[in-house]
N, C-alpha and C positions, 0 to 999 in steps of 0.2 A: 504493500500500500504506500502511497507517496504520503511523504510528510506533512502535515500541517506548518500552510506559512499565513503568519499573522500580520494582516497590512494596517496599519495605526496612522489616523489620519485628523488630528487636530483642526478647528476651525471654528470662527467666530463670524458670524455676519456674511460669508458667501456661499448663501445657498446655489444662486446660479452656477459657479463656477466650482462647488464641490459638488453635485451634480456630475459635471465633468469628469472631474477627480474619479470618481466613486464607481461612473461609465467604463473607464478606463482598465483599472480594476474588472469589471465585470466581464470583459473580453480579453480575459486573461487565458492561454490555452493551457498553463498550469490551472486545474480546476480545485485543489483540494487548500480553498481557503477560506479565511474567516478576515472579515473587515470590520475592524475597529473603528468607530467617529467618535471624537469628542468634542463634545458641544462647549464650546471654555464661553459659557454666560453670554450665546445671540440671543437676540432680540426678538428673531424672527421665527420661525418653529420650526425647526428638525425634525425629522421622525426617521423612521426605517420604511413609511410608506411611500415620503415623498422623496427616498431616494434611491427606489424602488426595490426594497427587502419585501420578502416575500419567498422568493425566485433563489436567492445568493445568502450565504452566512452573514450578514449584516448586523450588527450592535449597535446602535445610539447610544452614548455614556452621558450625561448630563454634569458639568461642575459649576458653583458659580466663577468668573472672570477672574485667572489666575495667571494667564498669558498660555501660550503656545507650546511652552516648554515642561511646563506644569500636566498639561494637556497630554504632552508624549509621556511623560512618567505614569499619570493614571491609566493610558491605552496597554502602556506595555506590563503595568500590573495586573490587566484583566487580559492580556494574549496568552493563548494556550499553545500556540505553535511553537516547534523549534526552529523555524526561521523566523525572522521581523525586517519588513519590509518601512521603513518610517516614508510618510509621505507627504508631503504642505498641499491644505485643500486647493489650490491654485494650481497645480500644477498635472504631469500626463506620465500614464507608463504604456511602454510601447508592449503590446499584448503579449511579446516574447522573452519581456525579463523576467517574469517571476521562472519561469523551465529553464532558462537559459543560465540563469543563474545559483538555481538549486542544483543543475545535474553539475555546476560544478563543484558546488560545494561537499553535494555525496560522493564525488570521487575523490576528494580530495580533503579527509579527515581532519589533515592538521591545519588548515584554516580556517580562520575566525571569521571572514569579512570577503564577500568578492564587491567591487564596484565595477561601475559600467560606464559607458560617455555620458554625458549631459548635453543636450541639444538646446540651445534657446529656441524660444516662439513667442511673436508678440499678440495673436488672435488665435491661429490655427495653425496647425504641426506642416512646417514648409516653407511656415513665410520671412524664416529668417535662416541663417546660413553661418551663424555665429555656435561656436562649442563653449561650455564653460571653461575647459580645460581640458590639457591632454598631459600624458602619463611619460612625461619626458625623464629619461634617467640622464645625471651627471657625472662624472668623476669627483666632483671635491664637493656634489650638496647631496645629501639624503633626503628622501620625502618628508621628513622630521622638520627639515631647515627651510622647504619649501611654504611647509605651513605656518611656521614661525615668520616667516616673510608674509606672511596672507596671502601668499600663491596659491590658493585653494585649490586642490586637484580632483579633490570630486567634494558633491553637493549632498546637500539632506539627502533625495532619493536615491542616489548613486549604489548606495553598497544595501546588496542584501545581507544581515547577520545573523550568526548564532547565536540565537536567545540568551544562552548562559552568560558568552562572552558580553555582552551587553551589559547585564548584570554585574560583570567584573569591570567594568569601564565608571560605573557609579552613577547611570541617567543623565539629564540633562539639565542644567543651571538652572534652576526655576527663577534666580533673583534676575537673569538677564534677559533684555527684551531685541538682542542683537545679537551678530556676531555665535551664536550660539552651536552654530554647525561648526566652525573653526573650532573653538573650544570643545567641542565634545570629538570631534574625530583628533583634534590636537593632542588630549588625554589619550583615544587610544594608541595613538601611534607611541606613545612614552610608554605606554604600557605594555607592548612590543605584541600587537595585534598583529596576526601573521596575516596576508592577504594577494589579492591578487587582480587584475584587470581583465575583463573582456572586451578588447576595445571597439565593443558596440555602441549607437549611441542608442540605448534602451531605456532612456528618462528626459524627460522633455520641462524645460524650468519658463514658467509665464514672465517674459520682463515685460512688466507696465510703467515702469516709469515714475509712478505714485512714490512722489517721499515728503512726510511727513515734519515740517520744519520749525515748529513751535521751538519757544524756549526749552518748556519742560520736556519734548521728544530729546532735545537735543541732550540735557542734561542725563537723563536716563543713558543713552547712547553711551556718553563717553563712560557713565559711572558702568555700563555693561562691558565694555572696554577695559576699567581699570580691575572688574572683577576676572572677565575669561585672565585677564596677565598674571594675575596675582594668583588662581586657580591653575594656571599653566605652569608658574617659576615652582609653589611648592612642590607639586609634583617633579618636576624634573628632578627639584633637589632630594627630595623622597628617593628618587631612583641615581640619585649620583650622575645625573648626565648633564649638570644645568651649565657647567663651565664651559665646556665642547661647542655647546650651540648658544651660549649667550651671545653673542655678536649677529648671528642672524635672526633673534629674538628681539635685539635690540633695531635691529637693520628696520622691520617693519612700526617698533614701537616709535623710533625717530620719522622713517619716512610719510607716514600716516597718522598716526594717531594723539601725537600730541600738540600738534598744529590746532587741532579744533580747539584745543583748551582756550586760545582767544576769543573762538566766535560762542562759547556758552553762556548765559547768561541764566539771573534769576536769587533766590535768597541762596541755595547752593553753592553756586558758582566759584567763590571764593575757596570754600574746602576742595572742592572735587580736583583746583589747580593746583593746591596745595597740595595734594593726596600724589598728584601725576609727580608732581616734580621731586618728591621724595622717592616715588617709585625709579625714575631717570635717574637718580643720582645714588639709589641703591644698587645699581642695574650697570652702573659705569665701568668701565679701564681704567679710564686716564684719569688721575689723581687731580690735573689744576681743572677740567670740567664735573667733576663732581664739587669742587671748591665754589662755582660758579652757581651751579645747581642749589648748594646750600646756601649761598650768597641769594638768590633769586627769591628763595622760598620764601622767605616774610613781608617782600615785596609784591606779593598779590595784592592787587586793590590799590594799588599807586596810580599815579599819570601817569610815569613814564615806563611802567611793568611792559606794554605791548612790544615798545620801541626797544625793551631790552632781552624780551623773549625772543623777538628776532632773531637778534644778531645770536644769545643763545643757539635758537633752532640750525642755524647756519656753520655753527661752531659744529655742531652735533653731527652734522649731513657731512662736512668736509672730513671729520675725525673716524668715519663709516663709512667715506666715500667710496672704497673699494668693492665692498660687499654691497653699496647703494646701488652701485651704476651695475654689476653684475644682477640682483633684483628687477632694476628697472631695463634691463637687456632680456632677460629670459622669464619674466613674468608675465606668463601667455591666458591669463585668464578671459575670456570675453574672446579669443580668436578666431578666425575664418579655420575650417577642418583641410586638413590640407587634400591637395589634387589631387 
């Protein structure tokens, strides 16, 4: 008998488009599965009639509004399968991942994880020609360093897993409302998830374009940010690797993510850059910019803090610039599939 695979599918407010989702799933030619929804506090009514259980293993879970990630942890508390398909109600599987995927996992015992290409689509599967990512190997970077760079190699739906293993990885950040797929396959890779690529593209990711730009979005973002780092550095150091890859940990924390700490605003705002720049100067090499770092810190909330972040950030990008320009040279996220 073939396995039970359990597809866990979080969503708030788009019934339309998980609909979609849930279709997808249903013209799946692996038959022997059971689909998880979790309703994280819509508005609007879910059921299993209105999206169309009856016919298929279908679940509605109900929580109130805990965010998405919240949502994956309850799905995968109530899947009985030993595979887990995780999947963003927005999003499409091509009806040949779940088989494609499992028969490799049955031959193949000692893997925790297979993932598969990622296709964008902005309406309908075709109308764009963009990959999330492809599975390029280096000489001097491991997939470790890539993800620490936010080179993201594959996506939420990308990898089908081993239940158990999943388990061993610890769920997903309930505090974060971003970033949350780095962080959580980040953790697995430290935790030395064995795996492997089918380079099909068998999961199809919706970019709409929609981003949310309030104050408070923004604050959350970064403080999601400083938590996936800070969940990401103890581990490494739990496992003794955090020295090896500090520099391409730092490569993405410099080149991305601390830059916004200018544009955040709000009664927050002042700690959250407080919190970053202690994190930067915990996180450093070089002795006179961590001097700089501690020097900066009490200067949040000053006039001239922007003007001297700056030239900071500058300092940061030129003292990493090795490992920058290699990121920003082979950072192929968002690219054309080749010919």
């Amino acid at each position: 008998m073939q396995p039970l695979v359990s597809i866990v599918i979080p969503t708030r407010n788009r019934l339309p488009l998980l609909k979609q989702a849930v279709g997808s799933c249903f013209v799946q030619t692996y038959r022997n599965l059971e689909i998880i929804v979790v309703d994280d506090g819509s508005t609007e009514s879910i059921n299993e009639a209105r999206l169309g259980g009856g016919v298929h293993d279908l679940r509605v879970i109900r929580q109130a509004a805990k965010g998405g990630n919240a949502a994956r942890n309850l799905g995968f508390s109530h899947a009985k399968g030993q595979f887990i398909q995780f999947l963003d109600s927005d999003d499409l599987l091509h009806p040949e991942k779940i088989a494609t995927q499992v028969e490799v996992l049955s031959k193949a015992a000692c893997l925790d994880m297979v993932y598969c290409l990622d296709g964008h689509f902005l309406k309908h599967i075709g109308d764009s020609n963009r990959l999330w990512n492809l599975p390029i190997t280096y000489a001097d970077f491991d997939d470790l360093d890539r993800f620490l760079w936010e080179d993201v190699i594959w996506g939420t739906n990308a990898p089908l897993w081993r239940k158990e293993h999943v388990r061993r990885i610890g769920g997903w950040e309930e505090s974060m409302i971003c970033w949350q797929d780095w962080e959580f396959h980040t953790k697995a890779l430290i935790q030395g998830t064995k795996y492997t690529c089918v380079p099909r593209i068998l999961s199809y990711v919706r970019q709409d374009g929609v981003r949310t730009a309030n104050s408070i979005i923004q604050q959350k973002r970064v403080e999601s940010c400083l938590i996936g780092a800070r969940n990401v550095i103890s581990l490494m150091e739990q496992k003794n690797i955090y020295l090896p890859h500090r520099k391409s940990f730092m490569v993405d924390f410099i080149n991305r993510r601390i830059w916004w700490l200018l544009y955040i605003k709000g009664a927050n705002s002042r700690d959250i850059q407080r919190r970053a720049l202690r994190m930067v100067k915990d996180n450093l090499e070089d002795g006179k910019l961590k001097m700089v770092a501690s020097a900066l810190t009490p200067l949040v909330g000053c006039p001239g803090f922007p003007l001297m972040f700056k030239f900071f950030w500058l300092a940061l990008r030129v003292n990493h610039h090795p490992a920058l320009q290699h990121r920003m040279l082979t950072g192929v996220a968002g690219i054309a599939p080749p010919s």
